[in-house]
N, C-alpha and C positions, 0 to 999 in steps of 0.2 A: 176240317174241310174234307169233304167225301171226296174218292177218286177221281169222280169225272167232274167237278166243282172244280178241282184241282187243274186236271189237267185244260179246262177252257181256261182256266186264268194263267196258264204258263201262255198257252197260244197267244191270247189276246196281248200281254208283255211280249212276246215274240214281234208281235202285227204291231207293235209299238202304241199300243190303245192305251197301255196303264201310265198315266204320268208319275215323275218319283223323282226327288231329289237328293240322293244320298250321302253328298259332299255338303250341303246347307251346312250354315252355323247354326250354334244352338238358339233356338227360338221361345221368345217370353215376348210377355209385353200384351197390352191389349191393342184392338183398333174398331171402330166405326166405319170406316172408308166401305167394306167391304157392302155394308147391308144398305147401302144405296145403292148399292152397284151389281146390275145382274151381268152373269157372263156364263157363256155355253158354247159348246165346240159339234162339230160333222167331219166325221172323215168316211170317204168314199173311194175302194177300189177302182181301179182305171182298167181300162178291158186290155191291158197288156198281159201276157203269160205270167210273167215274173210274180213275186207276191207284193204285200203291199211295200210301199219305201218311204210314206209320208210319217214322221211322230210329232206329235206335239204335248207343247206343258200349257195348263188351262186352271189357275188355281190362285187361293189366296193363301199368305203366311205370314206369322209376326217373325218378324227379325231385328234382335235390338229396340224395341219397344217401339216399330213402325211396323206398320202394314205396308206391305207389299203384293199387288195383283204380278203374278209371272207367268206371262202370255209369247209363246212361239209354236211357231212354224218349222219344222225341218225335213225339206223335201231331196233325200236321198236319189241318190243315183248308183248304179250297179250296185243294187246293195243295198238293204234297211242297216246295216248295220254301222254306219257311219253316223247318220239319223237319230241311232239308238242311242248312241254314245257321247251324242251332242245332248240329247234329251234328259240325260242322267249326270252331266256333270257342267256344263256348259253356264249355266245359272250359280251354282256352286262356285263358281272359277272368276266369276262375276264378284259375287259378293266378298271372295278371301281377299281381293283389294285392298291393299290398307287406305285408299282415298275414295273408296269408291262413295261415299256419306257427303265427299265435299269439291271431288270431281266425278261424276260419272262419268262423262265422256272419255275420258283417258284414262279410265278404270275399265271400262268396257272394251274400251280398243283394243288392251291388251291383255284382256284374258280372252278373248278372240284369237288372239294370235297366239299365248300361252295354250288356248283349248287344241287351237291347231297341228300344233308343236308337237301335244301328244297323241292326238290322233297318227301323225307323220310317225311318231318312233314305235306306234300300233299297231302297223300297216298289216304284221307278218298277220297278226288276229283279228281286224277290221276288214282286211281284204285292200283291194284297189279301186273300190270307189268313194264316195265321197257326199258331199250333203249340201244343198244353200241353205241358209236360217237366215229370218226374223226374228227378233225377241223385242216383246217390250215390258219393259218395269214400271207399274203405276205404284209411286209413293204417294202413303199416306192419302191415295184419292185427290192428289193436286197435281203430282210430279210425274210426265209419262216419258220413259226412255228409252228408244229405238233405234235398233241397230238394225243393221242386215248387209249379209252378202248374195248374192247372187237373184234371182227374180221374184223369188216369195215377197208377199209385201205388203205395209199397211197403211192403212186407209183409216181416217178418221173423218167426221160428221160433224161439223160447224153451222149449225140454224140451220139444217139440209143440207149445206153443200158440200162438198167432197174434196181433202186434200189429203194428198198421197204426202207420206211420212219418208219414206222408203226410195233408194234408188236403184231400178232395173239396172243392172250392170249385164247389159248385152256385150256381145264380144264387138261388134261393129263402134262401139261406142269408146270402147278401152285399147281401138287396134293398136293406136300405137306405140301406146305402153308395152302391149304387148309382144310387137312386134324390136322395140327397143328391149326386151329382154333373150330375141332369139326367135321368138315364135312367129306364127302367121295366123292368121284370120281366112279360112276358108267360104265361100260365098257362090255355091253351086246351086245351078237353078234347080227349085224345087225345094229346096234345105233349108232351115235356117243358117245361119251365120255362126263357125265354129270355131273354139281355141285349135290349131294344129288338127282342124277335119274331127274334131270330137265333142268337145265339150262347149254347150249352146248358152253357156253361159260364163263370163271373164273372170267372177269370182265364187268361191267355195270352199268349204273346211274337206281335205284331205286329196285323193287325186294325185294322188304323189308320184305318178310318170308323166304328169301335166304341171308339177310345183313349179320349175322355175320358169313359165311362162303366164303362171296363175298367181293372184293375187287369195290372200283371205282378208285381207283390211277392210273392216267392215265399213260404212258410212252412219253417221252417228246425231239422232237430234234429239234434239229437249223439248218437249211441249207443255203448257201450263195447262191444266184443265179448269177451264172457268166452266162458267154457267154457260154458253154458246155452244158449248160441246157436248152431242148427242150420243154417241158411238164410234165403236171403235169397231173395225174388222182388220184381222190377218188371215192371208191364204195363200195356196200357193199355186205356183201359176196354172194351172188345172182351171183354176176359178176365170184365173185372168185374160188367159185366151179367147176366152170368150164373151168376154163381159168387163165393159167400161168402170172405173172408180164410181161415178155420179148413180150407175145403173144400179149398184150395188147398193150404195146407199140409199136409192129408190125404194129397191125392194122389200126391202125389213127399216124404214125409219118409221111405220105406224105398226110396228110387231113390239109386243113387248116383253115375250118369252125370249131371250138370245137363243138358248137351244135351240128352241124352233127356227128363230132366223139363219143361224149355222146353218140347218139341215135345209131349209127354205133356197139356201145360195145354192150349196152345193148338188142339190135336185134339178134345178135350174139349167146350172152349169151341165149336168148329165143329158139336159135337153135340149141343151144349144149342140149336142154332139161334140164335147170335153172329152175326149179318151182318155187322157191322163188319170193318176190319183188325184184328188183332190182333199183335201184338209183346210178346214175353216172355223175360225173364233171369231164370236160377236162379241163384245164387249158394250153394254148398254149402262147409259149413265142416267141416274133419274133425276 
C-alpha cells in the first residue's frame, strides 16, 4: 500500500467508516441467505465542530455453518471512541455466548452488558463518553435479532408498512427509574429532556459519571422474515428527527440499490435541516 493509500485508510478506520470484527469466531460453512439479499449503508457528517461519532457494521459472514447478515448503528457521544469499540467487538461478545444458537435474547442481553462492563473498566483509554447502539443479526435469512439502547433504531417494511423494531428510550420515558436510582430528569424550556441536565438519552454503553443513574439493558426482539417483509433500515437519530418510520419506508421501498437508498435517507434528512451525524443501513430483501 502506498503512503498516502495508507494513510486515507487509517483516517477513514479513525472516522469509524472501515467495519471489522476482530473477536468473531472462526468462520466456515456456506450460505445462500445473502445473494437474495442486498444491503448498503450512508454516513454523513453533522455540521458540529467535533469529528464524526457515528460507526457502523454492514456485512455478511459464515459462522458455524450459518449465514449471518451483522447490521448496527453506534451513535457516539463525546467521543467516536466508544463507538469504535462497540463496533470492533460488541458482535464478537455476542456470538462467544455459549446459547446464543438457542437463546439469542439472553445471549444478547448479556454480552451487552458484558461489552459494557469493559468499556467501564476502559474509561482511562475510551475517555468519558459513551455510544447508543442498534444491532441486528439476520440468521440464515429467516431469523432477524435486534437489540438497542438508547435512540438509534430500526425500522422494518411489512407489504409497505412500517414497524419500528427498536425502543426510543428517552429519559422522560424511564424517569423513574431513574430517578429511583438517585438521578433526575432535567426538562428546561427549549432542551430536550436530560439524565442529571446531560445525557438526552436514559440508556447507553459507557458514560461512566452517568453509570449509576444509566441503564445499558438493552431491549430485545425476534422477527421471522417471511415473504411480507420488504426492508430493513437502521439509523440514528439524525435520520429520526426528522423523519417519520412510514416516511422512510416511503422513500426507498421502489429503490432497489440499498446503497442508494442509505444515501437517498440520509440526503434527505440533510434537507429537512438534521444537523446531527447521521449513519444509515438499508437492508433490502428480494
Amino acid at each position: 500500500m502506498t503512503g498516502g493509500r495508507e494513510i486515507l485508510h487509517k483516517m477513514k478506520e479513525r472516522a469509524c467508516f472501515i467495519p471489522s470484527m476482530p473477536d468473531s469466531p472462526d468462520i466456515r460453512g456456506k450460505g445462500g441467505a445473502s445473494k437474495r439479499i442486498a444491503h448498503g449503508s450512508h454516513l454523513v457528517k453533522g455540521r458540529s465542530n467535533h469529528a464524526m461519532e457515528d460507526c457502523l457494521v454492514c456485512e455478511f459472514k459464515q459462522v458455524n455453518n450459518n449465514e449471518l447478515g451483522l447490521f448496527a448503528i453506534f451513535d457516539g457521544h463525546m467521543g467516536h471512541d466508544v463507538a469504535n469499540y462497540l463496533q470492533t467487538h460488541l458482535f464478537g461478545n455476542i456470538l462467544k455466548e455459549h446459547d446464543f444458537w438457542t437463546d439469542a435474547k439472553s445471549a444478547t442481553r448479556r454480552a451487552y452488558q458484558t461489552t459494557d462492563k469493559d468499556i467501564l473498566e476502559k474509561a482511562f483509554q475510551l475517555g468519558k463518553g459513551g455510544s447508543t447502539a442498534v444491532t441486528a443479526m439476520l440468521i440464515n435469512g429467516q431469523t432477524l435479532v435486534v437489540a438497542n439502547v438508547g435512540d438509534s433504531r430500526a425500522v422494518i417494511s411489512k407489504k409497505s408498512v412500517a414497524k419500528q423494531l427498536s425502543v426510543d428510550h428517552e429519559p422522560n420515558r424511564e424517569k423513574e427509574i431513574i430517578e429511583s436510582k438517585g438521578g433526575f430528569v432535567s426538562n428546561l424550556p427549549g432542551d430536550v429532556p436530560r439524565v442529571d441536565g446531560q445525557l438526552a438519552v436514559a440508556r447507553a454503553f459507557g458514560d461512566k459519571s452517568l453509570k449509576r443513574h444509566l441503564s445499558s439493558d438493552p431491549d430485545v426482539v425476534i422477527e421471522l422474515i417471511d415473504n411480507d417483509v420488504d426492508l430493513l433500515i437502521l439509523a440514528s437519530d439524525g435520520l429520526w428527527k426528522v423523519m417519520s418510520n412510514q416516511e422512510a419506508v416511503d422513500c426507498i421501498k421502489n429503490m432497489k440499490d440499498a446503497k442508494a437508498a442509505a444515501k437517498h435517507l440520509a440526503e434527505l434528512a440533510i434537507s429537512r435541516k438534521s444537523k446531527d451525524d447521521i449513519s444509515c443501513i438499508v437492508v433490502k430483501f428480494q
